[in-house]
C-alpha positions in Angstrom: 93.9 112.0 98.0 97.1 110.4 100.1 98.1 106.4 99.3 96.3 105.6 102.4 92.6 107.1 101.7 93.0 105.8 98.4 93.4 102.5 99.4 91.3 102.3 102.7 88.3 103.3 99.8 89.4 100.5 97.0 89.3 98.1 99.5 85.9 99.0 100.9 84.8 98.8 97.2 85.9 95.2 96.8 84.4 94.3 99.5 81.3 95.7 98.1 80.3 97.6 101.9 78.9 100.7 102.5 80.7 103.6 104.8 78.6 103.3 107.4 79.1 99.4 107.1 82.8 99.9 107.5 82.7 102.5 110.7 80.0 100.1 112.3 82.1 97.0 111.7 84.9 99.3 113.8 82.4 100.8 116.1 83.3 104.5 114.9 81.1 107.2 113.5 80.4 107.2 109.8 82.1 110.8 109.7 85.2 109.7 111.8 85.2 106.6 108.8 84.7 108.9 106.0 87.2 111.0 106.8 90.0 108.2 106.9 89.0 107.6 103.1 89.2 111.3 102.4 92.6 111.6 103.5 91.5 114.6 106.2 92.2 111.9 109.8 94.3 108.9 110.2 93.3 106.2 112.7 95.4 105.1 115.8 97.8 102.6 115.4 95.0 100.0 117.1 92.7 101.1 114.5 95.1 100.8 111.7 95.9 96.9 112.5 92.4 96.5 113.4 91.5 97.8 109.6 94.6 96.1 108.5 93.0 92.1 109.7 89.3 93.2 108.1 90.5 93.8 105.0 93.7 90.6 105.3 96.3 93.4 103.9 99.4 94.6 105.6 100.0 98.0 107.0 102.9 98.3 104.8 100.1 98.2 101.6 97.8 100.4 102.9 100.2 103.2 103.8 102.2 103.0 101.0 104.9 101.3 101.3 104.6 98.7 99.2 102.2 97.4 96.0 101.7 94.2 97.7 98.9 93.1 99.7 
């Protein structure tokens, strides 16, 4: 699992939300979702910053780059 899926799932855990929670909260398929946290798709650069304000963290954290939020 890449940086990013791993992430993207920890911080749906937090959050205590389901997958299909998530996708609906970006009006996107649960599969299209799911598929983000298993590494297999990455979202558009509008859906990355969109996921980036939902869960307050920067791009930078969720792809890797850095350890802080």
């Amino acid at each position: 699992m890449n940086t990013f899926a791993k992430r993207l799932k920890e911080l749906r855990l937090a959050k205590g939300m389901t997958l299909k929670e998530v996708a609906g909260q970006f009006g996107i398929t649960l599969g299209a979702y799911a598929h983000y946290e298993q590494g297999i798709r990455e979202p558009s650069y509008d859906l990355l910053a969109r996921i980036c304000d939902f869960f307050d963290v920067s791009s930078d954290y969720l792809i890797g780059r850095t350890d802080i939020y």
